[in-house]
Wavefront OBJ file of the C-alpha trace (Angstrom):
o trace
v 5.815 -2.404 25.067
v 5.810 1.136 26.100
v 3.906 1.771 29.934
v 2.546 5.558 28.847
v 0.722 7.034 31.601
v -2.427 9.510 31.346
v -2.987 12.788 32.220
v -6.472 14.461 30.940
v -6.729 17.884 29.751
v -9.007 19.188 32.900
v -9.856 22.046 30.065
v -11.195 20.293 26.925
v -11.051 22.515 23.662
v -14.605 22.985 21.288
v -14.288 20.887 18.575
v -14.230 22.753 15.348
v -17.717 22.287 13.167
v -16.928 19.375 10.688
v -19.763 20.791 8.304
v -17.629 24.234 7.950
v -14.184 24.232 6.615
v -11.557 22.865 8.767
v -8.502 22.838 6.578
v -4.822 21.652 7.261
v -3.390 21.896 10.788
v -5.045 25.168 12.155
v -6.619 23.094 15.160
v -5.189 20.307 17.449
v -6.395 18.114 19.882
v -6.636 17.888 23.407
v -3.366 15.610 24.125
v -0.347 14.919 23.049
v 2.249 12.436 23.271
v 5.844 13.229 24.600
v 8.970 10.956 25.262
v 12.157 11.387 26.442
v 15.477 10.112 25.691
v 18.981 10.382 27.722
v 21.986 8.922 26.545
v 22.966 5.654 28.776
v 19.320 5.778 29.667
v 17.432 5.180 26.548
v 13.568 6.657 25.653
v 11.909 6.442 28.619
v 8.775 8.734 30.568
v 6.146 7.882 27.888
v 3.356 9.858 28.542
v -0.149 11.428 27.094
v -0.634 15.059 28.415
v -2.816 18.070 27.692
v -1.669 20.011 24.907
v 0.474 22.996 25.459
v 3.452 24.895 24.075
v 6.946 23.597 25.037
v 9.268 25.190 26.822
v 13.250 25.057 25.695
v 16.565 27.132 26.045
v 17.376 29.598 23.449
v 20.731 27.385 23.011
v 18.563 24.413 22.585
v 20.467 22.274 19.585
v 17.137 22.037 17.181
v 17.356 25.492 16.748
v 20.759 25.954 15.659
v 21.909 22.461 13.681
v 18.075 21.038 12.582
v 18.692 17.594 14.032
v 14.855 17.089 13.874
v 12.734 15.134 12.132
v 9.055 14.568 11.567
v 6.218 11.490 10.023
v 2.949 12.586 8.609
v -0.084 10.252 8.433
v -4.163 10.328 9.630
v -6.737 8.595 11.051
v -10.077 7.816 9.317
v -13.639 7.318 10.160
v -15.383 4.100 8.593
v -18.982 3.935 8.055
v -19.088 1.381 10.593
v -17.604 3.968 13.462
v -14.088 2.360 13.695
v -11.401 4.340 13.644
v -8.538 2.954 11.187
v -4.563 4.089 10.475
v -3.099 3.213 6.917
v 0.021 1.212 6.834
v 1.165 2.922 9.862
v 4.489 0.452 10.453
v 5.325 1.721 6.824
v 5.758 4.997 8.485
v 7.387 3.421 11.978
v 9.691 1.964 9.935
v 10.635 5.076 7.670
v 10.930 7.111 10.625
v 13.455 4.533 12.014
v 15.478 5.221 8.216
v 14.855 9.214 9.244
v 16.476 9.126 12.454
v 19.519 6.339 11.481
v 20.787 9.190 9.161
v 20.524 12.139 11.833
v 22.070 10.337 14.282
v 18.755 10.257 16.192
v 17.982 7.313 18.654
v 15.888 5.013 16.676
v 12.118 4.201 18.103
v 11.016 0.760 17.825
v 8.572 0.392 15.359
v 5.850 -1.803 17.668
v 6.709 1.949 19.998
v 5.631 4.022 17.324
v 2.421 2.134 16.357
v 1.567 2.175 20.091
v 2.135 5.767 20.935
v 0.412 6.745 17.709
v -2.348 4.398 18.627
v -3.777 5.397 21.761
v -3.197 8.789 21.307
v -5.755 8.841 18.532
v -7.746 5.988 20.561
v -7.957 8.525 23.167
v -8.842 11.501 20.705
v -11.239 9.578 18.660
v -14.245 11.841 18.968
v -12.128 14.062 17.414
v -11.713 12.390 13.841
v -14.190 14.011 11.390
v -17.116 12.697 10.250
v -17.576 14.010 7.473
v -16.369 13.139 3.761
v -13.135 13.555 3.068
v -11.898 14.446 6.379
v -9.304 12.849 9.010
v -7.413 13.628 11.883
v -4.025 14.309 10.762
v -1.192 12.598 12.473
v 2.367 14.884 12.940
v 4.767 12.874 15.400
v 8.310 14.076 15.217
v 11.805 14.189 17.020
v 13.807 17.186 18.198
v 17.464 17.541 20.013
v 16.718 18.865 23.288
v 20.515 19.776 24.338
v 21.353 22.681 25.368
v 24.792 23.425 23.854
v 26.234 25.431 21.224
v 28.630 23.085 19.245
v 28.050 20.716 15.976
v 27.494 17.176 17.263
v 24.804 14.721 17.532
v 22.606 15.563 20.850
v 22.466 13.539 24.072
v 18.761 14.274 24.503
v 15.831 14.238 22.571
v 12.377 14.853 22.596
v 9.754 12.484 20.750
v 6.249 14.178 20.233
v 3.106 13.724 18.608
v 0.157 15.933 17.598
v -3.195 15.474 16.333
v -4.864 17.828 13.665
v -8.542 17.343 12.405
v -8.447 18.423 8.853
v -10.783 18.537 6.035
v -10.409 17.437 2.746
v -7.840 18.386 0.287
v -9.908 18.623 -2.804
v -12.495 21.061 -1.425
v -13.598 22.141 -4.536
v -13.337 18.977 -6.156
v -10.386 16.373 -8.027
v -8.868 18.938 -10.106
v -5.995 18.647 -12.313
v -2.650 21.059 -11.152
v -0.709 22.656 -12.783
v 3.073 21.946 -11.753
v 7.169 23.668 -12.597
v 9.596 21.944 -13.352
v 12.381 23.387 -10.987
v 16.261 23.708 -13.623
v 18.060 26.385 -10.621
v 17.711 24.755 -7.416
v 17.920 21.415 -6.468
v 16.420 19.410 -3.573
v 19.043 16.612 -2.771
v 22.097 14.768 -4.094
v 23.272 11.299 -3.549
v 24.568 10.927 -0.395
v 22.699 13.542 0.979
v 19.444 13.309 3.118
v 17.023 13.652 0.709
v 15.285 9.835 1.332
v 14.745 11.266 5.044
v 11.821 13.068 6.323
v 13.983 15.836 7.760
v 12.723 19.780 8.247
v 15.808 20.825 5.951
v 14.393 18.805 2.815
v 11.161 21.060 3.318
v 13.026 24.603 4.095
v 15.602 24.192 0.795
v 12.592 23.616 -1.075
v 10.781 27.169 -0.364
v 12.571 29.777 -2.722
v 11.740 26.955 -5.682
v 8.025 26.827 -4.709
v 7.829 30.580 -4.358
v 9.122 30.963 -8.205
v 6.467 27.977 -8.698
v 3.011 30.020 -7.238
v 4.047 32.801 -9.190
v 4.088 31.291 -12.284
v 0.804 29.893 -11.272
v 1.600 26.443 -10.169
v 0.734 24.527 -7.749
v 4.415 22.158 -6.934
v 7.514 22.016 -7.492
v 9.059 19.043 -9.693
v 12.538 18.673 -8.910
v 15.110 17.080 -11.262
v 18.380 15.399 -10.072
v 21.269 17.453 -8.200
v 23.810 16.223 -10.873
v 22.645 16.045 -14.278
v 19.803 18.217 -14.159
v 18.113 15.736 -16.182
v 16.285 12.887 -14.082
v 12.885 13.702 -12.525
v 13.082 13.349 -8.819
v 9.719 13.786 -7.123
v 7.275 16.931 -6.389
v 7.490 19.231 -3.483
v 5.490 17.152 -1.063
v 4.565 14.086 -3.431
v 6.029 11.070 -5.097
v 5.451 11.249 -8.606
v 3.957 9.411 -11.462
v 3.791 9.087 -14.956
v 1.059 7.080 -17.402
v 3.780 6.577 -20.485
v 2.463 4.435 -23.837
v 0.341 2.438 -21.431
v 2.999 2.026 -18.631
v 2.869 3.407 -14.995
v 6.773 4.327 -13.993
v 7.937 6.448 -11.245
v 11.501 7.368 -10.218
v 13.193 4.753 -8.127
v 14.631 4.797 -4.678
v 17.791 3.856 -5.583
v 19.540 7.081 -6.061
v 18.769 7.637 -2.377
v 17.299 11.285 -2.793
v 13.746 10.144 -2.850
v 11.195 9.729 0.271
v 9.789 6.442 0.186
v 6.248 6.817 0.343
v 3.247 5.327 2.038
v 1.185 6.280 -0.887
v 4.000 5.882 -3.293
v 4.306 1.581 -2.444
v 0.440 1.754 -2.107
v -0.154 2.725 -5.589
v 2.194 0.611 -6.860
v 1.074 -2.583 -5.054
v -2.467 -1.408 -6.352
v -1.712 -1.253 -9.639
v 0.830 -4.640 -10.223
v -2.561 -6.396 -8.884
v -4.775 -4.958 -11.216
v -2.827 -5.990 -14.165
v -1.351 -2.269 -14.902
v 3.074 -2.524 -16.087
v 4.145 -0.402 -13.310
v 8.393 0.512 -13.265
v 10.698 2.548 -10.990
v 12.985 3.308 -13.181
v 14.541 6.961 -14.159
v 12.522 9.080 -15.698
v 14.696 11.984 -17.831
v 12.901 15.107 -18.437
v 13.516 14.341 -22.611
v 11.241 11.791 -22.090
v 8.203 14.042 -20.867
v 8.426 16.130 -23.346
v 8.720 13.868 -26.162
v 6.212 12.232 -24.342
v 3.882 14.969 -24.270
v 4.619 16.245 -28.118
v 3.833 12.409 -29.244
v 0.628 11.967 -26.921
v 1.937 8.887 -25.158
v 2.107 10.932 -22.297
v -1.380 10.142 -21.053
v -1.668 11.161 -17.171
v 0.591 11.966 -14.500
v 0.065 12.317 -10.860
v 1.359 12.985 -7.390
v 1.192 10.767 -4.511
v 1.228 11.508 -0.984
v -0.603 11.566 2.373
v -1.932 14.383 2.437
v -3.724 14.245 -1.268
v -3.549 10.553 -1.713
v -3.751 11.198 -5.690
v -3.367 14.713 -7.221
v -3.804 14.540 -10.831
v -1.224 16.896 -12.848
v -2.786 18.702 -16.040
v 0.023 20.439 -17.304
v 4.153 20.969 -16.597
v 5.990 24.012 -17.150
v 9.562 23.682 -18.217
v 12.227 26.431 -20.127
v 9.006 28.535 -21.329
v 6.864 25.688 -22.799
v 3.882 23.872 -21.587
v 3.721 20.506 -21.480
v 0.013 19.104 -21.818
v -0.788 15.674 -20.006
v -2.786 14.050 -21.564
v -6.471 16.037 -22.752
v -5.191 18.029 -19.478
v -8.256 16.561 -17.489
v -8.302 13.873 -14.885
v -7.424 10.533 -16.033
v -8.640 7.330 -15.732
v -6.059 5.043 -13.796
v -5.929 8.552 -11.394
v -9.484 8.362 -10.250
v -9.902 4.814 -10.311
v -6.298 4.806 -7.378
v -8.158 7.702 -5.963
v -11.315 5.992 -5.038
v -8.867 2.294 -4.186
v -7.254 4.075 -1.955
v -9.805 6.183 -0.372
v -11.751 3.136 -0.001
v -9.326 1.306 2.026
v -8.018 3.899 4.179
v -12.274 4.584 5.369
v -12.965 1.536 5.535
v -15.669 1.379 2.632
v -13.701 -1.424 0.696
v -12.550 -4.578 1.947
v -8.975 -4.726 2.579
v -7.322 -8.229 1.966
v -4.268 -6.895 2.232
v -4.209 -5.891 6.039
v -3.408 -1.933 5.186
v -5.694 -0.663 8.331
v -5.236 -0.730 11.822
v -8.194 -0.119 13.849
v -7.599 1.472 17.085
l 1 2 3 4 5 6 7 8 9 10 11 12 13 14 15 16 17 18 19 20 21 22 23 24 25 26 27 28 29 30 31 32 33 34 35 36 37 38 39 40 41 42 43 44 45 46 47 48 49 50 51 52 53 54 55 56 57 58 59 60 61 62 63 64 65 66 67 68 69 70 71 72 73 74 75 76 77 78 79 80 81 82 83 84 85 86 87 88 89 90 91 92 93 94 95 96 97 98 99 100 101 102 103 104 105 106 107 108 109 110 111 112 113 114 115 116 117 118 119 120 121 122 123 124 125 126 127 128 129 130 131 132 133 134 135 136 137 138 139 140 141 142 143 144 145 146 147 148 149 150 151 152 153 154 155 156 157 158 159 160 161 162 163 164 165 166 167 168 169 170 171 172 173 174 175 176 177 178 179 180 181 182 183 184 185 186 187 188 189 190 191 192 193 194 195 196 197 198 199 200 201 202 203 204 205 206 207 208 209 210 211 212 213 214 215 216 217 218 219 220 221 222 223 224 225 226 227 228 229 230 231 232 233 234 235 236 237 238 239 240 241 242 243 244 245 246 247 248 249 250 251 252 253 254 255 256 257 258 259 260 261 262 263 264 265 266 267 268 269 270 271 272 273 274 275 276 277 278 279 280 281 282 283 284 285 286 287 288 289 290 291 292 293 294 295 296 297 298 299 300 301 302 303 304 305 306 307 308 309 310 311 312 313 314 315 316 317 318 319 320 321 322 323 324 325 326 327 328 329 330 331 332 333 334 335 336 337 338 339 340 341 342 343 344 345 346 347 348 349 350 351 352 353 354 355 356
């Protein structure tokens, strides 16, 4: 158990209005979590402090060989005033995965859950009120050395950041539209695309540029080999309703995140009677799929949306209707599940929540 000591932000920020539009990490709390870690010395100084800019060397190793990596979850507000985390050892234990493949020091989970716990225990007037909204939860590693040469760091820096944010569907649970990527690729096997590491996000860029000016909203990113076998979207797993079964791409190629959401919906769905597969997926199947009209919804999952329902894919000049190109069914119904749980409006037999 970590012994984090306290020091209060003798300056306190104005909470942004929850009734006017907060959206995605443009605010932060008052505190934030920092650890250290020395080789021969382990993590150690565990500590909540006011919020403030860091301070490193130009020649500090982050900036040069992006041994860094980063979680994202929230915190919700139940009816009943509690403040509850979603499967948060799901992302203490992918974190773990993260930093075993950058040669990052590993946190131990029960660490993780603590840190991000009272943290948002101690910045729980700051988790919005109002529907939809949550405090967004960004902890993440960085190499602190200060050297110029390619090899794993002997410091490192373990942080976390709060961010009250409103909801993602604004304007409503609208179906996107989303490109299916053929020029650039994501990750390979072998590579570190099962990680939650800054490069995954920053090779992805040029792709969703070419994406928002078609007018789409992700990217959907087949395999690095064949160019065949649908990976996942930009920052979402991905799903497909096909002839009455769910199936999403599996894990076993090792270029696919893991997701919180991603094992959510498919727990949800095996209980509720619904086939659900991870399995590959090849992009001939979509679009026979969508020709024949067995292709009947299709969705991302991920944090930050929890379900965002896909209308239409764009692929070598042709669209490629889901569906009626509406909202489906099975998307709304794991929509409201989900959204249930994680506010605490729906019981939750399953132990998903953590109340802090």
């Amino acid at each position: 158990m970590l012994n984090i000591s306290t020091t209060m932000n003798p300056n306190p920020a104005a909470k942004p209005d929850p009734q006017k539009e907060l959206g995605f990490g443009r605010s932060f709390t008052d505190h934030m979590f920092l650890m250290d870690y020395t080789r021969g010395r382990g993590w150690h100084d565990a500590r909540i402090v006011p919020f403030a800019n860091l301070s490193l060397s130009p020649a500090t190793m982050v900036f040069h060989y992006a041994q860094a990596m980063f979680e994202g979850m929230k915190a919700y507000r139940a009816p009943d005033g509690r403040t509850l985390l979603f499967r948060p050892h799901m992302n203490a234990r992918r974190m773990k995965d993260t930093c075993g493949r950058l040669c990052i020091p590993e946190i131990p989970e029960d660490d993780f859950v603590q840190a991000v716990s009272e943290l948002v225990r101690l910045e729980k007037d700051w988790v919005p009120e109002r529907e939809g909204c949550s405090l967004y939860i960004r902890p993440f590693v960085i190499a602190t050395d200060s050297v110029l040469g390619v090899a794993a760091s002997k410091t490192y820096l373990f942080c976390i950041i709060l961010s009250p944010s409103g909801s993602y569907y604004a304007g409503g649970l609208n179906p996107v539209s989303i490109w299916i990527e053929e020029g650039y690729v994501r990750a390979v096997r072998g590579g570190i695309g099962f990680t939650k590491a800054g490069g995954n996000y920053a090779c992805s860029l040029a792709a969703q540029e070419r994406a928002h000016a078609a007018g789409c909203a992700q990217v959907l990113w087949l395999d690095g080999v064949e160019r065949r076998y649908i990976e996942e979207v930009g920052a979402m797993n991905i799903f497909f309703l096909l002839d009455g079964r769910l199936a999403t791409p599996s894990l076993d190629c090792g270029s696919i995140l893991a997701g919180v959401t991603r094992d959510s919906v498919l727990q949800l769905c095996r209980e509720w009677g619904i086939p659900a597969e991870e399995r590959r997926i090849s992009i001939d199947e979509l679009v026979d799929g969508s020709k024949s009209g067995k292709l009947t919804e299709a969705f991302g999952a991920g944090t930050a949306a929890v379900i965002s329902p896909v209308g239409e894919m764009r692929y070598q000049g042709q669209s490629l209707r889901v569906g009626d190109g509406g909202i489906g069914p099975l998307s709304q119904r794991l929509f409201r599940g989900l959204t249930d749980i994680q506010f605490g409006r729906a019981p939750d037999p399953r132990g998903w929540t953590l109340a802090v």
